[in-house]
N, CA, C and O atoms as a DFTB+ gen file, in Angstrom:
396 C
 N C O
     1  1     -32.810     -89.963       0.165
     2  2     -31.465     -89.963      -0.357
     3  2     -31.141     -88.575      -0.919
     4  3     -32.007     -87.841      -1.394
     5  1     -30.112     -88.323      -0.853
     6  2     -29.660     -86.718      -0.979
     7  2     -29.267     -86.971      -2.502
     8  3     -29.194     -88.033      -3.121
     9  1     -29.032     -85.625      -2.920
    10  2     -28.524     -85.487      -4.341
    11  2     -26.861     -85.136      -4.334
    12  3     -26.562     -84.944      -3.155
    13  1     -26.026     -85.026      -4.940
    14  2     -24.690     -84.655      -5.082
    15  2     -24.729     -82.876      -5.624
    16  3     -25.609     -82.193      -6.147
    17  1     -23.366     -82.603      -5.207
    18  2     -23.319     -81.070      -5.550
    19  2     -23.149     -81.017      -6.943
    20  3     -24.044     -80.551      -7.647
    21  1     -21.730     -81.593      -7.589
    22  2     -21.832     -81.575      -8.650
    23  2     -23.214     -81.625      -9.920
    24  3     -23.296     -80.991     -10.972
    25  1     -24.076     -82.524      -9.381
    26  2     -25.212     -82.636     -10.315
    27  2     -26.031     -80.864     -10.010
    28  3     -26.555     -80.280     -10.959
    29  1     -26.015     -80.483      -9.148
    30  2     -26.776     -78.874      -8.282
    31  2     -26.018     -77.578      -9.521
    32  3     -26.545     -76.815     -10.331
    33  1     -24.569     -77.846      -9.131
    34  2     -24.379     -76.815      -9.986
    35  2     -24.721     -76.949     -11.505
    36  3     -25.139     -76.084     -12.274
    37  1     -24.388     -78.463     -11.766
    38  2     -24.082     -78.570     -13.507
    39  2     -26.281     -78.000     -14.030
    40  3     -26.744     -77.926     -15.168
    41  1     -26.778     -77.826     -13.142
    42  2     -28.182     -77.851     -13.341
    43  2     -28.160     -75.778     -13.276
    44  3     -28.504     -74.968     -14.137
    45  1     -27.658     -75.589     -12.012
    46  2     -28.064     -74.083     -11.749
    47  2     -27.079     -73.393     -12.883
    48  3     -27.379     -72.228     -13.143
    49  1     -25.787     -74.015     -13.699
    50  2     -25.075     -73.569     -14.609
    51  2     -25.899     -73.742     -15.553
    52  3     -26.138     -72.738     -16.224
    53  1     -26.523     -74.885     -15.885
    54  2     -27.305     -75.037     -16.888
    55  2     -28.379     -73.176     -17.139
    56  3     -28.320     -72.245     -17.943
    57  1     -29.194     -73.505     -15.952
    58  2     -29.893     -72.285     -16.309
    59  2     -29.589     -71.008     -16.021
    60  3     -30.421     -70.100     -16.020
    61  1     -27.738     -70.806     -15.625
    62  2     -27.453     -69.364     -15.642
    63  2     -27.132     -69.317     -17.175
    64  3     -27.412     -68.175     -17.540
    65  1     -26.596     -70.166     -18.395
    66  2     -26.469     -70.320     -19.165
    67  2     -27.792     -69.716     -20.393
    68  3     -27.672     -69.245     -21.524
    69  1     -29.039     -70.008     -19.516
    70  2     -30.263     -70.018     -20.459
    71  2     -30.566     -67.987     -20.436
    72  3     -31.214     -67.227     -21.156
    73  1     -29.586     -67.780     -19.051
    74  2     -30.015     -66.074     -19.004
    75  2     -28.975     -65.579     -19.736
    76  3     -28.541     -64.556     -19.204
    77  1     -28.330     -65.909     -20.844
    78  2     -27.359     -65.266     -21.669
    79  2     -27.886     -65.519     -22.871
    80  3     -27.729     -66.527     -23.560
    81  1     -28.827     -64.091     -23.202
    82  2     -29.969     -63.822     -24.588
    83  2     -28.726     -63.315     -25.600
    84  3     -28.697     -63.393     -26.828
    85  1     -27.689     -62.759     -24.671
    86  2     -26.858     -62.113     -26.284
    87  2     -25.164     -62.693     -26.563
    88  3     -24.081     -62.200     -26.878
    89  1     -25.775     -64.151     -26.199
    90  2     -25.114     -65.249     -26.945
    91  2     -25.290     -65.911     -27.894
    92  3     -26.048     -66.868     -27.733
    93  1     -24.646     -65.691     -29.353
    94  2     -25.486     -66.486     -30.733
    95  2     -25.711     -67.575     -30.739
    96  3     -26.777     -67.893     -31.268
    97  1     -24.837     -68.673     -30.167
    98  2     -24.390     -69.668     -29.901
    99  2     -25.391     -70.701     -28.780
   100  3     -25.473     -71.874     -28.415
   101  1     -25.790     -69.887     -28.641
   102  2     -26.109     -70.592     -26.447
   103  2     -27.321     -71.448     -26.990
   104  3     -27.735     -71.973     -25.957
   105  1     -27.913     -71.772     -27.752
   106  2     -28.750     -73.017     -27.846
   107  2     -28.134     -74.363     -28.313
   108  3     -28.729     -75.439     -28.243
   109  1     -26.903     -74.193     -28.789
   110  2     -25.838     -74.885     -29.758
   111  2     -25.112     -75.282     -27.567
   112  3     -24.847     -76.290     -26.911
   113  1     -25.113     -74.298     -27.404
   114  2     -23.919     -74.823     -25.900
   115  2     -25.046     -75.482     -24.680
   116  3     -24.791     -76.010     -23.598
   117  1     -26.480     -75.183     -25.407
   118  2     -27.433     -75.651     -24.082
   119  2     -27.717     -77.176     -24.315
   120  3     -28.059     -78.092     -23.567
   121  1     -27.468     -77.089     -25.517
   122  2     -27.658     -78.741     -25.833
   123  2     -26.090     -79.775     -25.632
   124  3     -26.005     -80.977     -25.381
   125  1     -25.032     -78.791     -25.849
   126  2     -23.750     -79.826     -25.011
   127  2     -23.961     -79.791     -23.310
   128  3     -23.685     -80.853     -22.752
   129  1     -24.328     -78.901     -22.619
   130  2     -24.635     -79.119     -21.721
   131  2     -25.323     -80.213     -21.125
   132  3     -24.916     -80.842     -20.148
   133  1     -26.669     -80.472     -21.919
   134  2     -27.595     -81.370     -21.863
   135  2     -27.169     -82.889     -21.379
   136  3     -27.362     -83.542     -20.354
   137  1     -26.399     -83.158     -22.804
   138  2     -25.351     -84.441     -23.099
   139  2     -24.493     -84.257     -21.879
   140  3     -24.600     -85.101     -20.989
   141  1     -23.507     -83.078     -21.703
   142  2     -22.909     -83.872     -20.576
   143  2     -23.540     -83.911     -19.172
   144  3     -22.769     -84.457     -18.384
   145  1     -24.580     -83.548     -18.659
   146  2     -25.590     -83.882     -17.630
   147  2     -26.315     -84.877     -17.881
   148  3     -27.055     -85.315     -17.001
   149  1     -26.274     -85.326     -18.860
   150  2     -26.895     -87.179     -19.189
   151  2     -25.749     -87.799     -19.284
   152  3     -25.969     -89.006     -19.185
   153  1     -24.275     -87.513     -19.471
   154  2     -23.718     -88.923     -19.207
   155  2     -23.099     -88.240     -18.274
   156  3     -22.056     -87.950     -18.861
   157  1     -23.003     -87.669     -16.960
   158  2     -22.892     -88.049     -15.687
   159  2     -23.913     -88.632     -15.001
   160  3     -23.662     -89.517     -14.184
   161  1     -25.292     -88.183     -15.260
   162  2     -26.015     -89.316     -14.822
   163  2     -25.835     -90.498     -15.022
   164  3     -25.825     -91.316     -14.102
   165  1     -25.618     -90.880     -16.568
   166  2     -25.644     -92.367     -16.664
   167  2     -24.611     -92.800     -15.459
   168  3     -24.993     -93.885     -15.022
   169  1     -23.698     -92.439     -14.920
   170  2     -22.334     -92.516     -14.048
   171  2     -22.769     -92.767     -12.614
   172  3     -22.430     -93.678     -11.858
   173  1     -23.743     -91.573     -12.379
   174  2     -24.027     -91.425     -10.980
   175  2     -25.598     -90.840     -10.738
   176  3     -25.826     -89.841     -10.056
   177  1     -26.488     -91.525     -11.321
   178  2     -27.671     -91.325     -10.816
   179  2     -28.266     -92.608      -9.679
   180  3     -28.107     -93.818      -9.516
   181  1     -29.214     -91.207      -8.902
   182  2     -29.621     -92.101      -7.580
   183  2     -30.649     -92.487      -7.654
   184  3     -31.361     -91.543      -7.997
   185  1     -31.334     -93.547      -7.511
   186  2     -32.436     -94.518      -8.253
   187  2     -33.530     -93.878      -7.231
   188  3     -33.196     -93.753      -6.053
   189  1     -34.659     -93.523      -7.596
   190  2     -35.354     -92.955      -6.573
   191  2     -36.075     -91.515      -6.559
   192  3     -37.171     -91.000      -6.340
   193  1     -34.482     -91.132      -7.012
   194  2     -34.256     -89.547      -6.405
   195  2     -35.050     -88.524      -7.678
   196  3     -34.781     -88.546      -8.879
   197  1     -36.289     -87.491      -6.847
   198  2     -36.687     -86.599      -7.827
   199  2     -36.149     -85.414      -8.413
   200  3     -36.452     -84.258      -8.117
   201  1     -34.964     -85.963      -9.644
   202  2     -34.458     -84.899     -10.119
   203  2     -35.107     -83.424     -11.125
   204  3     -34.650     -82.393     -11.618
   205  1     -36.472     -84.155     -11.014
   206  2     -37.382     -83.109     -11.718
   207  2     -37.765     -81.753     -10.787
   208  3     -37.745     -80.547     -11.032
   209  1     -38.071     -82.431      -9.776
   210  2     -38.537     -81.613      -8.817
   211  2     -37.006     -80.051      -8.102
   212  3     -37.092     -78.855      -7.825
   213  1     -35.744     -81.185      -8.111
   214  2     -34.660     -80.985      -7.829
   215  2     -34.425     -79.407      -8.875
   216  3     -34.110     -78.306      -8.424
   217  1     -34.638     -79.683     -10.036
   218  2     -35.118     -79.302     -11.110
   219  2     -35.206     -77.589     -10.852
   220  3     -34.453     -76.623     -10.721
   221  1     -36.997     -78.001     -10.879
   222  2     -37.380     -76.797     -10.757
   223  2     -37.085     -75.832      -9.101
   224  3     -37.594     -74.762      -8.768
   225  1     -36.443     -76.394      -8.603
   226  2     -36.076     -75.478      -6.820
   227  2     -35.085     -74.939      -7.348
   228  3     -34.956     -73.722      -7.481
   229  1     -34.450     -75.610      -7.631
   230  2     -32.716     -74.832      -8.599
   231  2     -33.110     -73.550      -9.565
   232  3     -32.476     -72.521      -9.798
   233  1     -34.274     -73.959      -9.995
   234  2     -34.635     -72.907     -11.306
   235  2     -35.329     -71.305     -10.290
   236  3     -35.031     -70.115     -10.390
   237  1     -36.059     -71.841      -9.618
   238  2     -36.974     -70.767      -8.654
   239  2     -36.194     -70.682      -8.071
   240  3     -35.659     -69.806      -8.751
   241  1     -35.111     -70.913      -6.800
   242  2     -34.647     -70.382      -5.981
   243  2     -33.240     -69.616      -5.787
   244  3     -32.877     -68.885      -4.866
   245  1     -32.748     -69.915      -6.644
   246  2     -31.130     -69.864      -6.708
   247  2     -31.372     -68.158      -7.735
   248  3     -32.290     -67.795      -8.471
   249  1     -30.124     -67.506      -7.328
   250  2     -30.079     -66.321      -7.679
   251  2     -29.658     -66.509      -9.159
   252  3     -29.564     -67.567      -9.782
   253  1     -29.400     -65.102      -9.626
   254  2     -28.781     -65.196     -11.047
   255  2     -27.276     -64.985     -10.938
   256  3     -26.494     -65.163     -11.871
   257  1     -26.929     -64.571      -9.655
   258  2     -25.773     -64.178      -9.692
   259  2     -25.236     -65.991      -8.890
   260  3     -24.012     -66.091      -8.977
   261  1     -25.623     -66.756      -8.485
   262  2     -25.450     -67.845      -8.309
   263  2     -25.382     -68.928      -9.364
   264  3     -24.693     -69.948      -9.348
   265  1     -26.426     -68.409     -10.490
   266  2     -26.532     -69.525     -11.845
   267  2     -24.961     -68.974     -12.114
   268  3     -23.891     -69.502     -11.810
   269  1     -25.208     -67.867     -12.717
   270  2     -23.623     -67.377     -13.807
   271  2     -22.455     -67.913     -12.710
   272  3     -21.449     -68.300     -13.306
   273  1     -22.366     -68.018     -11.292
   274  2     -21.247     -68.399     -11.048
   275  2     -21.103     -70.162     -11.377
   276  3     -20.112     -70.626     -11.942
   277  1     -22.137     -70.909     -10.968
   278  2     -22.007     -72.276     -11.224
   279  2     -21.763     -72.867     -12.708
   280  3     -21.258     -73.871     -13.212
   281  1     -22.430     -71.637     -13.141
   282  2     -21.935     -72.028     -15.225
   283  2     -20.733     -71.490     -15.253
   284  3     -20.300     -72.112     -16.223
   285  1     -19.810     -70.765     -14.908
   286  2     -18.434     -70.447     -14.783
   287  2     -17.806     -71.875     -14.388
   288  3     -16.751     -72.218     -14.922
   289  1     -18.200     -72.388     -13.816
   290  2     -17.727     -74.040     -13.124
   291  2     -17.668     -75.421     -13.996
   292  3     -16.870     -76.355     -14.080
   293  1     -19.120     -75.025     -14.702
   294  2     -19.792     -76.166     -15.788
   295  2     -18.775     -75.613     -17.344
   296  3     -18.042     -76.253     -18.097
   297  1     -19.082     -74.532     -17.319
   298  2     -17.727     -74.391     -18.292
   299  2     -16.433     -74.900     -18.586
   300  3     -15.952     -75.301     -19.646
   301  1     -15.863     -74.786     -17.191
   302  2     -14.298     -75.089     -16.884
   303  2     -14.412     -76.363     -17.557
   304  3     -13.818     -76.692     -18.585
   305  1     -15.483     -77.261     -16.674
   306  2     -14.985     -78.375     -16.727
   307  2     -15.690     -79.153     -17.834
   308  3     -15.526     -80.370     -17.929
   309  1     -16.307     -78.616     -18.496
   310  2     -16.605     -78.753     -19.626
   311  2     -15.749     -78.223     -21.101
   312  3     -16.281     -78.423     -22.193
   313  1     -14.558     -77.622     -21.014
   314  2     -13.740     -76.868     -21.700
   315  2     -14.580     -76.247     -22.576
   316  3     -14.733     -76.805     -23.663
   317  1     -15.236     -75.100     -22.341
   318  2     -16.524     -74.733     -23.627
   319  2     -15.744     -73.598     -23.776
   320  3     -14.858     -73.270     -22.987
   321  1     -16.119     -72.880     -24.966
   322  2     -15.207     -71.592     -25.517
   323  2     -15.814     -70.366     -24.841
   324  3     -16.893     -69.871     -24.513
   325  1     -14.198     -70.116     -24.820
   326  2     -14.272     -68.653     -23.923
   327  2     -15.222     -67.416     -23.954
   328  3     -14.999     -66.558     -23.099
   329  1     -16.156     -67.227     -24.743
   330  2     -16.989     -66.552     -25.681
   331  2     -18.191     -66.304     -24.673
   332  3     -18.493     -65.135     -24.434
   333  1     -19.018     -67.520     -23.962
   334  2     -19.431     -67.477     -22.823
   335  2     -18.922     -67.102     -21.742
   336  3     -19.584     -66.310     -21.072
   337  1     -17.850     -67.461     -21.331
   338  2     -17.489     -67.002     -19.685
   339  2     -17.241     -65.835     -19.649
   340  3     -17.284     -65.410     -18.495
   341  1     -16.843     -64.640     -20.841
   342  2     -16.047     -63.973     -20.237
   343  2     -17.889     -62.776     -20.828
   344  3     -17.939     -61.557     -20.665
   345  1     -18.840     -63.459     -21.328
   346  2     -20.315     -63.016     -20.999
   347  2     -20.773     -62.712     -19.821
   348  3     -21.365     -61.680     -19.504
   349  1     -20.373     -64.032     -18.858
   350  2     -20.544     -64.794     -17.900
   351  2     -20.011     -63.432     -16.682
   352  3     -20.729     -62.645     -16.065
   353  1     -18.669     -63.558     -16.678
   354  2     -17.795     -62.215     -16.189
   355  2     -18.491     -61.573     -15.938
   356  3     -19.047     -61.345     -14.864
   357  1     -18.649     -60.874     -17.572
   358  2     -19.269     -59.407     -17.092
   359  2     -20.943     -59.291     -16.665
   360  3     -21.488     -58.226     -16.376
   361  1     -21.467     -60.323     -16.688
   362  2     -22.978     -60.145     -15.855
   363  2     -22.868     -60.306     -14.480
   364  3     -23.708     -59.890     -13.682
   365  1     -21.569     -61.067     -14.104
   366  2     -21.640     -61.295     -12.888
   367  2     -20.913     -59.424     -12.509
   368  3     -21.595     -58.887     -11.636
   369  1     -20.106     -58.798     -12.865
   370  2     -19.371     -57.998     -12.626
   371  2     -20.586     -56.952     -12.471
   372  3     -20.721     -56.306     -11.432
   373  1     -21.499     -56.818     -13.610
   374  2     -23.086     -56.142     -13.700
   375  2     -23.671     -56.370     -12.504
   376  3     -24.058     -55.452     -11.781
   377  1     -23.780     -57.661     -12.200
   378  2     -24.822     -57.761     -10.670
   379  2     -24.341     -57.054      -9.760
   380  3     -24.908     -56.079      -9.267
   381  1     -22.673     -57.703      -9.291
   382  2     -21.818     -57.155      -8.399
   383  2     -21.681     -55.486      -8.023
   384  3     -21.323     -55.206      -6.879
   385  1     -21.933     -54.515      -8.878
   386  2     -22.056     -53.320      -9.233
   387  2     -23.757     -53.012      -8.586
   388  3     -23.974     -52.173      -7.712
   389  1     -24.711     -53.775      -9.148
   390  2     -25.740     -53.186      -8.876
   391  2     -26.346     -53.685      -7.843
   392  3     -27.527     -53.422      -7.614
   393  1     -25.456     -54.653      -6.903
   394  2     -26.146     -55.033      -5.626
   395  2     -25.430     -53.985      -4.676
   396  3     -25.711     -53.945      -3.478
């Protein structure tokens, strides 16, 4: 059984989130994150399915310039304060420059 996208990004946002060290805040926003990735599961989890594993491929494989865009996403729709994204911005604007 496959996994959903939404659950992919709210995970790879999760840990573009964890690469923003010069955010005061970001352990305070890693734990609303948390909560709302447990109650969409409660919503739409697939009985079976190894989201641990799911987990760590998201964590190893996915770029950084891929996390910060999917936490740009988990933000939105999470209405979290602007304070992050526009962090978010400029690391992505940083990568964009140095690729």
């Amino acid at each position: 059984m496959e996994y959903d996208d939404p659950y992919k990004y709210m995970i790879s946002g999760y840990y573009g989130i964890e690469l923003l060290d010069e955010y005061k805040d970001k352990q305070y926003l890693l734990k609303d994150i948390r909560i709302y990735i447990n109650n969409y599961l409660e919503d739409n989890k697939i009985d079976g399915f190894d989201y641990e594993s799911l987990n760590d491929e998201i964590e190893k494989t996915r770029s950084d310039l891929d996390k910060f865009q999917d936490a740009l996403i988990l933000l939105n729709d999470m209405n979290a304060p602007m304070e992050p994204s526009i962090l978010i911005r400029n690391r992505i604007d940083e990568l964009k420059r140095n690729n």
